[in-house]
N, C-alpha and C positions, 0 to 999 in steps of 0.2 A: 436546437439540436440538428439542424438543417446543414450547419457548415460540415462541409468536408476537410478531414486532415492526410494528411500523407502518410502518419507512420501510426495512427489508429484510426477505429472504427466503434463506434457505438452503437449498441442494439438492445433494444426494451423486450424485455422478456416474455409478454406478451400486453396488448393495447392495455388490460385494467392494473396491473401490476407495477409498482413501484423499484423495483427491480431493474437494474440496467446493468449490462455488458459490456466494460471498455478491454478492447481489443487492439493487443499490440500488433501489428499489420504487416509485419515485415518478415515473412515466412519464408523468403529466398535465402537471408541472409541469417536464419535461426533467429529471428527479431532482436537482431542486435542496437542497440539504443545508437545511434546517428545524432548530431549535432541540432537538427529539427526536432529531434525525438523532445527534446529536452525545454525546447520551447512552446512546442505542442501541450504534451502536458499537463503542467498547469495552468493553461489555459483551459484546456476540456474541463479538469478537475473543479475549476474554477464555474465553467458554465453547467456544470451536472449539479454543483451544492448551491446554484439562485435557482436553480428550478425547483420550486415545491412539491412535483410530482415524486423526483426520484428521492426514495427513502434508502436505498443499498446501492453501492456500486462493488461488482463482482471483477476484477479484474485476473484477465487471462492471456493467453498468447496465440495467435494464428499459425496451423500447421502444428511441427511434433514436439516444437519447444516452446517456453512460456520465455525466454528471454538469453540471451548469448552475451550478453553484457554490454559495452561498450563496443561503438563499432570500432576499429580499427581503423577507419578512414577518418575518423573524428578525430583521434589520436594524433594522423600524421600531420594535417589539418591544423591542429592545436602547435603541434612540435613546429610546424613550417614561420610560425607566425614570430619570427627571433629577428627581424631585423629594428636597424636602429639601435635608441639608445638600451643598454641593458637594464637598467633601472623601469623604464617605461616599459620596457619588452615586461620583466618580473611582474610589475605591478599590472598590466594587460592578462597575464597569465591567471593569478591570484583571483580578479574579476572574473573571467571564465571559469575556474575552479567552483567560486561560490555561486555563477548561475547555474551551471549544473548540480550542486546542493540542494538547490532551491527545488529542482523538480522531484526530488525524490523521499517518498515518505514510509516512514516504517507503514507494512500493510499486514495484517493476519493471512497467512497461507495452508492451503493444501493442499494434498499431491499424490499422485499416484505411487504403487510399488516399485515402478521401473523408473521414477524419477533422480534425477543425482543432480547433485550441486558443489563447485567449487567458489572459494576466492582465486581468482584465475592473476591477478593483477602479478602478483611476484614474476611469475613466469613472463609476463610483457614490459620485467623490466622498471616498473612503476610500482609506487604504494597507494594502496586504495586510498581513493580521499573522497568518497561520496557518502560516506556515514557506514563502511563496512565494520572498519575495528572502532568506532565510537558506540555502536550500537550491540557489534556480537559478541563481546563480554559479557554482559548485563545478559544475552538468552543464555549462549552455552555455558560460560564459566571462562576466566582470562586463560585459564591454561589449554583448554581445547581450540580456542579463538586464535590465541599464538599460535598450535601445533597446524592448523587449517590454514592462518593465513600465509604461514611460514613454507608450507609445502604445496600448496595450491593443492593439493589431492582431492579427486572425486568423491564424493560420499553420497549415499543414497539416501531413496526415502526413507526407509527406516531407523536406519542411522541418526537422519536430519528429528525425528519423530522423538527419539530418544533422546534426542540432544536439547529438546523444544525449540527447534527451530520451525516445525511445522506442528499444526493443532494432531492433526488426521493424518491416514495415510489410504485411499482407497484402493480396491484391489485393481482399477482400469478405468481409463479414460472416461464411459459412461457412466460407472460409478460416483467417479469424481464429478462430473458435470451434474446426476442430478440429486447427489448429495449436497455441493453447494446451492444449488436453488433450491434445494429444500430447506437450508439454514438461513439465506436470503432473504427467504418467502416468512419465513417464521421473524427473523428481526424485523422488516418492510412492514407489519400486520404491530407493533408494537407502537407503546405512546413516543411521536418521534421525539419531544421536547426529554424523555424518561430516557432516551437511548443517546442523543445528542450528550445531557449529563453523564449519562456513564462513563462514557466515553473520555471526555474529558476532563472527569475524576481522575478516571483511572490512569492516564498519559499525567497528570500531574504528578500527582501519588509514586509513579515512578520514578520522579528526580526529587523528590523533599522525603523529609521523616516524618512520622507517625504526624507527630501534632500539627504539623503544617499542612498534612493532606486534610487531617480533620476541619481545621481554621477553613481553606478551600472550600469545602464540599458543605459544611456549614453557612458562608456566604452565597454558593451557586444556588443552595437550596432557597436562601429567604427569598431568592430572585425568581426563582421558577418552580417553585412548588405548589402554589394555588394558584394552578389554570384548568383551563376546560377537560382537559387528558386526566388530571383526578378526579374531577367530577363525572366522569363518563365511566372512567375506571370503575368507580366504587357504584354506580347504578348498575353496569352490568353484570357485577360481583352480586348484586343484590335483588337483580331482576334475572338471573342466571343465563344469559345473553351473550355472542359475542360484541364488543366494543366496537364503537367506530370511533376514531379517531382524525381531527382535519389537518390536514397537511400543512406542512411548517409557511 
C-alpha cells in the first residue's frame, strides 16, 4: 500500500478496520480520468483485492466532485495519434479503447441531494464506449438510457435515486461520508468467503436466466460452503456472541 499513484490516493479508515478509501486525486481538474488514470486503476484495485486485510473498498472523489469524466486532454491525445497507415492507426485506436474498458467497473453508489449526473459524451462529439449504454439500460430502462444519453442532460440525485441509478440519497456531504462507513463497517464485519459469493452470484445472475443462475450458485456452493466462516457462524448463533471471522 506504500506505492504512490498520481491520480489516487488510498486511506484505511482506521489502523483495525478493513475498510479502505480509494480516492480519485485530481480535485483541480474535477477528477477528470487522464490517460494514467486508466492504468493506475487496476492496478491499485488489483493490489487492495491480494491484501487480506482489506474486506471493502469505498470509492470516492477528492474536492467537490466525485468524477468529471474523461479528461479532455486524453481525448486529444488519443485523436492526435492518426498517423501512418489507416488501418494500423484503427486497429491502435480499437486497443486503447479496450484498455480503457478494462479499468472500469460497474460499482454501487451513493450521493448526496445536490449531486447530478450526466452522459456528457454526445456533446464532445463522441459515443460512450466505456460501458455507459451497455450497462444503463439494464438499471434505468432503454428508453430513459436513450432519452439521457441522447441529450446529455443533467439529472440529479434524486432523479438518479429514482431511476436506480444510485442506492441512497443523503441529505449532505457528512451524511454521505458517514453513512457509507457505516454500511462498509457492517459488510467489512461479515463472513468474507459468504460476501465474495454473493457477489458473484449476483453479477452472474445478471447476464443468464433463472436456471443457469441456479446451476452457478449451486456449483459455487459445493465449492465453498463447508469452511471455517460456517463453523464460526453457527457457534456464535449458538453461543449468542459476535463472530470472528479470518481474513481471506
Amino acid at each position: 500500500m506504500e506505492e504512490k499513484y498520481e491520480t489516487l490516493k488510498i486511506h484505511q479508515e482506521s489502523p483495525n478496520s478493513g475498510v479502505f478509501n480509494l480516492i480519485i486525486n485530481r480535485p483541480s481538474v474535477s477528477n477528470a480520468l487522464g490517460l494514467n488514470f486508466f492504468s493506475e486503476f487496476p492496478k491499485v484495485l488489483n493490489a487492495l483485492d491480494q491484501n487480506p486485510i482489506v474486506a471493502v473498498i469505498v470509492l470516492s472523489g477528492s474536492g467537490n466532485h466525485f468524477c468529471g469524466g474523461i479528461d479532455l486532454k486524453s481525448l486529444a491525445a488519443i485523436a492526435d495519434d492518426s498517423s501512418g497507415d489507416q488501418g494500423r492507426t484503427r486497429e491502435r485506436l480499437r486497443r486503447k479503447i479496450k484498455l480503457l474498458q478494462d479499468a472500469i467497473t460497474a460499482i454501487e453508489r451513493y450521493c448526496t441531494k445536490d449531486a447530478f449526473f450526466s452522459v456528457k459524451e454526445v456533446d464532445l462529439a463522441i459515443t460512450a464506449d466505456l460501458g455507459t449504454l451497455q450497462r444503463l439500460p439494464g438499471i434505468v430502462g432503454f428508453g430513459k438510457a436513450m432519452e439521457l444519453s441522447l441529450t446529455g442532460r443533467r439529472f440529479s440525485g434524486d432523479e438518479a435515486k429514482e431511476l436506480g441509478l444510485v442506492s441512497r440519497v443523503f441529505g449532505s456531504r457528512e451524511e454521505l461520508k458517514e453513512g457509507v462507513r457505516t454500511i462498509a463497517e457492517g459488510i467489512g464485519g461479515k463472513p468474507p468467503l459468504a460476501v465474495v459469493g454473493t457477489k458473484a452470484v449476483l453479477i452472474r445472475s445478471r447476464d443468464v436466466n433463472v436456471e443457469q443462475g441456479l446451476d452457478y450458485v449451486a456449483t459455487w456452493n459445493s465449492s465453498m460452503l463447508l469452511s471455517e466462516d460456517l463453523t464460526e457462524a453457527i457457534s456464535a448463533q449458538k453461543q449468542k456472541r459476535k463472530p470472528t471471522f479470518a481474513k481471506l
